[in-house]
C-alpha positions in Angstrom: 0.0 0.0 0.0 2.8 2.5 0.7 4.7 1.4 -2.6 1.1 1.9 -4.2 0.7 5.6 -2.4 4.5 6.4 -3.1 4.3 5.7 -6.8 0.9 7.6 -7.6 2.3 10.8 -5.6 5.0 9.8 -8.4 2.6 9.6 -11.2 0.8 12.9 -10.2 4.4 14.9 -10.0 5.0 13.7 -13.7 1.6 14.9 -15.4 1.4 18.4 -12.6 3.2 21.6 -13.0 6.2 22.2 -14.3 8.9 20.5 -15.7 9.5 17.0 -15.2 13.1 17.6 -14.4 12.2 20.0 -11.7 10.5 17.6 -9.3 12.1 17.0 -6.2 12.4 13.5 -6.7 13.9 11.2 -8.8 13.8 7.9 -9.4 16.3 6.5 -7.1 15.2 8.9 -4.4 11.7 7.3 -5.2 13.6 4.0 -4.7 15.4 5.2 -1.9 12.1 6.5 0.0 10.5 2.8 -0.9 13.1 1.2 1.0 13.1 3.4 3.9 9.1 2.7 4.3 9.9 -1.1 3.7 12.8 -1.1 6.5 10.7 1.4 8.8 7.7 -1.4 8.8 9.8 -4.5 8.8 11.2 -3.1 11.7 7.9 -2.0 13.1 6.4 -5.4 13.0 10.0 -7.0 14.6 9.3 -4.5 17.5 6.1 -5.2 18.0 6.8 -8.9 18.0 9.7 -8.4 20.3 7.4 -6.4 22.8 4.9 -9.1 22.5 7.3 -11.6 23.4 8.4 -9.6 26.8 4.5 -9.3 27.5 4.4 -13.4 27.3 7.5 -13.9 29.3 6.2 -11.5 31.9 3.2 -13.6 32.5 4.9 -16.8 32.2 7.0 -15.0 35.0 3.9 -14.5 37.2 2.0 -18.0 36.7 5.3 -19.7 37.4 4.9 -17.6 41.0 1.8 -17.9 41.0 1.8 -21.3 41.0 4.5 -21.5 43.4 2.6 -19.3 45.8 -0.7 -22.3 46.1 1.5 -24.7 46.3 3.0 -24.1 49.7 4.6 -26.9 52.1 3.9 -29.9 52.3 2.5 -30.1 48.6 3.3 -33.4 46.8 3.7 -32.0 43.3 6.6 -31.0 40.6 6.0 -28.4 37.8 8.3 -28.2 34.9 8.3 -25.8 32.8 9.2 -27.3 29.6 6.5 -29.7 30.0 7.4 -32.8 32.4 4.9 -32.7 35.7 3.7 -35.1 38.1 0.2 -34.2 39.3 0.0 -31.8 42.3 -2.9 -30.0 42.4 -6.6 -29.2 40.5 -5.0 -26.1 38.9 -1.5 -27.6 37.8 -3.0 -28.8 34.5 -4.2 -25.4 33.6 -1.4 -23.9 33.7 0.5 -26.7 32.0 -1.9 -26.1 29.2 -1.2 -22.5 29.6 2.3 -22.7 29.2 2.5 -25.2 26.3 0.4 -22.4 24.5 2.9 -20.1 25.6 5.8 -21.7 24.2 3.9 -22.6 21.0 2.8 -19.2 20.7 6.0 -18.1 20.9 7.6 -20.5 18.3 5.1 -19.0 15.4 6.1 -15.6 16.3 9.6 -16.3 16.2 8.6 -18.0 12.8 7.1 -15.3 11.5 10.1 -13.3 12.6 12.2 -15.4 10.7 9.9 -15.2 7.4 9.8 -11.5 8.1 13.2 -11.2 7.8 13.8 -13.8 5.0 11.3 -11.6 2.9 13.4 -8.3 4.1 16.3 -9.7 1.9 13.7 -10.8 -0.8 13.0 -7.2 -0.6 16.5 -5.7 -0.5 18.0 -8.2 -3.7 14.9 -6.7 -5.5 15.8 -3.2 -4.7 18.8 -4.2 -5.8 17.8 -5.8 -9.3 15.6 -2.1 -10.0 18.9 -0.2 -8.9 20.4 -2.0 -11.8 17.7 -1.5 -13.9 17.9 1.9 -13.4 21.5 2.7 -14.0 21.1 0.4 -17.5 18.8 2.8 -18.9 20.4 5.9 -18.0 23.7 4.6 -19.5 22.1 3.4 -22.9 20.5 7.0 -23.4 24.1 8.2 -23.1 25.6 6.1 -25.6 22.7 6.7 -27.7 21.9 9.8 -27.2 18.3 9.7 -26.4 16.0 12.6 -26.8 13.2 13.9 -24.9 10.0 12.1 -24.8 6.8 13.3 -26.4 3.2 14.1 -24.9 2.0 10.9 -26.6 5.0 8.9 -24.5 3.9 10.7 -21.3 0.5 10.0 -21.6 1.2 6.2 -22.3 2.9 5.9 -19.4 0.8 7.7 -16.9 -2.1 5.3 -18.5 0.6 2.1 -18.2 1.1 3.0 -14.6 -2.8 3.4 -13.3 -3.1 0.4 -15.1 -0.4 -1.2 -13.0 -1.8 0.4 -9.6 -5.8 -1.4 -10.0 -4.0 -4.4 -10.0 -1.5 -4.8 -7.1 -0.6 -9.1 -7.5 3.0 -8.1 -8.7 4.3 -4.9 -7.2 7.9 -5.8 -7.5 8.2 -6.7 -11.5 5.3 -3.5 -11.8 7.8 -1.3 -10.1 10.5 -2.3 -12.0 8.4 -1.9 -15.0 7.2 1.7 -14.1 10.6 2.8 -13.1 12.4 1.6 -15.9 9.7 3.4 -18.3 10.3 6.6 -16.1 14.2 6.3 -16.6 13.3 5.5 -20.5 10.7 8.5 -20.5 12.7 11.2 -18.6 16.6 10.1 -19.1 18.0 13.4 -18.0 16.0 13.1 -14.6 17.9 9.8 -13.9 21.2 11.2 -13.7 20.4 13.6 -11.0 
């Protein structure tokens, strides 16, 4: 969604006042921005995980002394916490239940962490690929010797990229494709 936001502020820039070559951003400021967001929420959702994880362990802290507490001497029984128990009390099972939903609670999120992360270098290798994609362009209009586009160019590319932003399945290769017709549209933009 913030890709989506980032690239129609883009699209409005390119067909609003002034010179294209005036706007304050250009394309790898545009993908310079994108990654920022993308790092800002990846590390968002790792903090919020992480401060979700504290909450757990806090109240795994006070069930363990909890349990502890109504217990007392003389009890007969043995809580682990990792799961072995021999039976000492009405309440004992609850909390075993409680804890094994803990720790399984705990494995997805540190799952999801890890696929969080996994997708963050997705992510970067595919900044990565547009940064080359970028710099390609800009050096074959200098060997070539590219002029300015026309209206007719413009306009097919601001109807190219609405087209790309109703449909949102493949915002990485759309990206790429917008970008690369930006470079191709505005070459002298991409050298800034």
């Amino acid at each position: 969604d913030d890709e989506h936001a980032l690239i129609l502020q883009y699209c409005q820039t390119l067909g609003g006042e002034g010179s294209p070559c005036s706007q304050p951003q250009s394309p790898a400021q545009i993908l310079q921005a994108v990654e920022r967001e993308e790092r800002g929420e990846l590390e968002r959702i790792i903090q919020r995980l992480e401060d979700e994880q504290k909450t757990l362990k806090r109240e795994y802290e006070q069930l363990k002394e909890q349990h502890g507490g109504q217990r007392g001497p003389g009890s007969v029984g043995h809580w682990d916490p990792e799961g072995s128990s021999h039976p000492g009390g009405p309440g004992e099972a609850d909390l075993l239940a409680e804890a094994k939903l803990l720790r399984q609670h705990k494995s997805r999120l540190e799952d999801r962490m890890h696929k969080l992360e996994e997708h963050n270098k997705q992510l970067e290798s595919q900044l990565h690929r547009l940064r080359q994609l970028l710099h390609q362009p800009e050096m074959d209009s200098r060997v070539n010797g590219v002029s300015s586009p026309s209206m007719q160019e413009q306009g097919a590319l601001t109807e190219h990229t609405d087209e790309l932003l109703d449909h949102p399945h493949n915002r990485s290769s759309d990206l790429a494709d917008i970008m690369e017709q930006i470079n191709h549209t505005f070459p002298a933009c991409s050298r800034v």
